[in-house]
Each structure stands twice: as C-alpha cells, then as structure tokens.
N, C-alpha and C positions, 0 to 999 in steps of 0.2 A: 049748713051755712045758709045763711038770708040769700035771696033773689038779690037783692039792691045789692050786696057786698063782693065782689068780684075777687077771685082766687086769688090769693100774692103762691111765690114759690120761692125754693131756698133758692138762694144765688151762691155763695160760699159759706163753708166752713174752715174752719181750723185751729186746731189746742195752742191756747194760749196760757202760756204758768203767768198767774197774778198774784200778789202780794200786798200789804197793809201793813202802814206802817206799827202795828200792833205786835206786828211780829207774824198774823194768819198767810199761809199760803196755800192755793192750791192751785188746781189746772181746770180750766173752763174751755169748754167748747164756743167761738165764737163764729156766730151765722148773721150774715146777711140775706136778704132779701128784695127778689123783684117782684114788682106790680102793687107795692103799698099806697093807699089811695091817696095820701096827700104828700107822695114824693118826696118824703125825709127818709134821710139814713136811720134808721132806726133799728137797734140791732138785737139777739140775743144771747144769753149765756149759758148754756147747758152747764149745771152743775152736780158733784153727786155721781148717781145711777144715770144722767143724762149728761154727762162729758163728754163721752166717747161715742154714744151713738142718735144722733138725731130722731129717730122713726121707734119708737116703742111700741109695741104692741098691749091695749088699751085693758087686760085681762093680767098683765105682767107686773111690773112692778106697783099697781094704782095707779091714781091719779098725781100727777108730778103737783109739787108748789112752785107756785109763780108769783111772783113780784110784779108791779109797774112799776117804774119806779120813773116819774120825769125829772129831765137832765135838769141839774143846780150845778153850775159851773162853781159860784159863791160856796156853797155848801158841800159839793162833791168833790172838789177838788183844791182850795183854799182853805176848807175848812170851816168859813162863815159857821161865828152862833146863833144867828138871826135865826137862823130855821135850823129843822133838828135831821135833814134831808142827808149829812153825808153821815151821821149815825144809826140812821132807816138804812142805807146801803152797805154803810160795814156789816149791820145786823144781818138784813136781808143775804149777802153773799156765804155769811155762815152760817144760817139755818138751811139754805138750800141746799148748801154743798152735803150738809147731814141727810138728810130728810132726801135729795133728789127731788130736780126740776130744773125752772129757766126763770132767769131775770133778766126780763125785757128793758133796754135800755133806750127810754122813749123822750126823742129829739123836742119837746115842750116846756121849755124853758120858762119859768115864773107863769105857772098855768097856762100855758098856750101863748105869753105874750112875747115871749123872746125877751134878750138879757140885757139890750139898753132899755126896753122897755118898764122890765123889770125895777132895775138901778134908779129908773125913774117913780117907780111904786114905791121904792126903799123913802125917797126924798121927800114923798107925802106922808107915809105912816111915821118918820120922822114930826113931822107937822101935827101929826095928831090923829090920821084915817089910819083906820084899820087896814090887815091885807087887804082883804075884799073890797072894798071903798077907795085903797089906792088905783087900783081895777077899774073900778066904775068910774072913778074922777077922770083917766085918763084915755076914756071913751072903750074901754072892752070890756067883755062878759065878767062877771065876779070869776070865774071859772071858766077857762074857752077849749080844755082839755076833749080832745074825742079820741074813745078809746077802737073805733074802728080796726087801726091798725095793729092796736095789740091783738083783735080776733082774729082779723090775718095771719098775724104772726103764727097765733098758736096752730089753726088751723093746717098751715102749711108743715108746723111742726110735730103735726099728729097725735095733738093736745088740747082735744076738744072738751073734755071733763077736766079739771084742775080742781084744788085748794089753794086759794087766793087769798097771799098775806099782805093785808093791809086792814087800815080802820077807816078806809073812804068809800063807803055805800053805793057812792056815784060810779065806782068801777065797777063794780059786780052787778049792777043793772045795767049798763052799756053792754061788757061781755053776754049777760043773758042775751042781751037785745040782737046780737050779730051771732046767734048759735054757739055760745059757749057755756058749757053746764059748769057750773062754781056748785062744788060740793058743802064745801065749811069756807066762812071769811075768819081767818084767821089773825088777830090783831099782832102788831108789835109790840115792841114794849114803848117805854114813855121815855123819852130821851128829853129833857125838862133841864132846863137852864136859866139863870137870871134872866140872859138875851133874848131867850125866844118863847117865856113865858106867857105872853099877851099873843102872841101870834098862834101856840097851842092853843088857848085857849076862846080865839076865836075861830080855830080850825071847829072847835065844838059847838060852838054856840050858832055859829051858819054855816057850816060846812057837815055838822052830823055827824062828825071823823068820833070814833070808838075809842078815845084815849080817855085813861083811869085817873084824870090830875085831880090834883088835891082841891080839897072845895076854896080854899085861900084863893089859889091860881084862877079859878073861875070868878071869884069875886073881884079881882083885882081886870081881870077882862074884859 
C-alpha cells in the first residue's frame, strides 16, 4: 500500500439475497468500511467464491474479479437509456457471482459530480455538448472520479491482485497507482442503444473506454 494512502478497515458485513428483475438471483456478501478517505458510504459485494468469506488467502482461489462500478441512480435503479450503467451492473453482478470477487459500489455519481449536478450535464448534452463538455461547461473535471477508495476497499479486503472488469484504462492506472496489481482488464460487453449511442461513443473517442461499436456509431459521435 502507498505511504500517502491510509489503511480503511472492514466495519460490517452481512449476506444479503439480491435479485433482478430478469429473473437472476443470488446472495452477496455486503461490507462497509471505515477510514475511506473521502468519507462516502462506499460499499462492497462479495460474490461467487467471495460471499461468504471476506479474507482469502491470495495462493487460493486467484485473483478475485472486481468491478467499479459508480453509482447511476438514472441508470441503476430507473433504468435510464442514456447511459448503458444499469446494464454494466446487471452484467458485472453475473459474471462475478461466476467467476468469484467483489463489486465495489462507488458513491460518484455522473463522474464525481453528484446527481443534480449530473441532471444538469443531461440539459446541456441535450443542447448539443457532449458528456464530457457538459462537465466542463458546468465548471468540473471532464472526469472528477478518484479511485483511491476503491484501493482501500480492496486492500482492506485482502485483494491486492485482481482482474479488473471494465474498458476505462483510467481505473487500472489509479489502482496501480495506490498498490493494487490488476492482472488482465477485462472489458464488458457493449450494451448499445439508440439513446446512449453518442455517449458510447464519446466514452471512446475521449475517454479511451475498450468498447467494440460499430464504426457507424463512431461516425455518427
């Protein structure tokens, strides 16, 4: 772990059975945590071969898969098609729960901006800016995401080597950056909609995100 990053520790656990409305169910371990450095609830999910027991021993089952995944209230729980965020989290809960690990359930709402702020980015790219531009116009980072706390997380979880599913380059250089070894970044799939078409495909064009869209989609971005 870095000098600069200061220990968090587990605060609670406890099995929780979750469910989709797909019909998926299964049972996740959920952990909070104290001493996370920028003081959100920030939680995770033990899935899989890591339900039931927090602390693995790093020679045992390999390295667990882990998710970030930041919170989309629009998208994670309403269902918004604007962004392809609550279809990344259906995906992400069912490859992990296979496969064994944790999906971190990271309080960073519309990149770091929180969700009126967000609502607010919707009303410009409405206008014509892109995500990222909505961002900037509205005085924050294109991206204000720090994944700090997810190195915390894992640390405390005894999940300092992982396979890190995602296509955002930006998190697997953070994690390196706070002592976390990411073995393979493993992409998702492409959850592609009329809606959220333009917004994929500016996740690629300045964001560098690993998604396989069709060259149409790119051109029309």
């Amino acid at each position: 772990m870095t000098r600069d990053l200061p220990r968090a520790t587990i605060r609670t656990e406890v099995a929780v059975p979750i469910a989709f409305g797909d019909g998926f169910r299964a049972t996740a371990r959920l952990v909070t945590f104290d001493g996370l450095v920028d003081g959100l609830e920030h939680v995770a999910l033990g899935l899989g071969s890591r339900a039931t027991s927090t602390i693995h021993d790093a020679t045992g089952d390999g390295p667990p898969l882990v998710r970030l995944h930041s919170e989309c209230l629009t998208g994670d729980v309403f269902g918004s098609r604007r962004c392809d965020c609550g279809p990344q989290l259906r995906e992400a809960v069912g490859r992990i729960d296979r496969a064994g690990g944790y999906l971190l359930y990271l309080r960073q709402e519309g990149r770091g901006i929180g969700l009126v702020a967000k609502v607010d980015a919707y009303a410009l790219q409405d206008a014509g800016l892109d995500t990222y531009e909505a961002n900037l116009a509205l005085g924050y980072d294109a991206d204000e995401r720090d994944y700090a706390v997810a190195a915390q997380m894992l640390h405390a979880l005894g999940s300092p080597c992982i396979e890190l599913l995602s296509n955002n380059p930006d998190k697997a250089q953070q994690l390196r950056q706070h002592g976390v070894t990411v073995v393979q970044q493993v992409p998702t799939a492409v959850h592609l909609s009329r809606a959220n078409a333009h917004y994929l495909a500016t996740k690629v064009r300045r964001g560098a995100h690993t998604l396989d869209l069709p060259p149409a989609v790119g051109e029309r971005g």
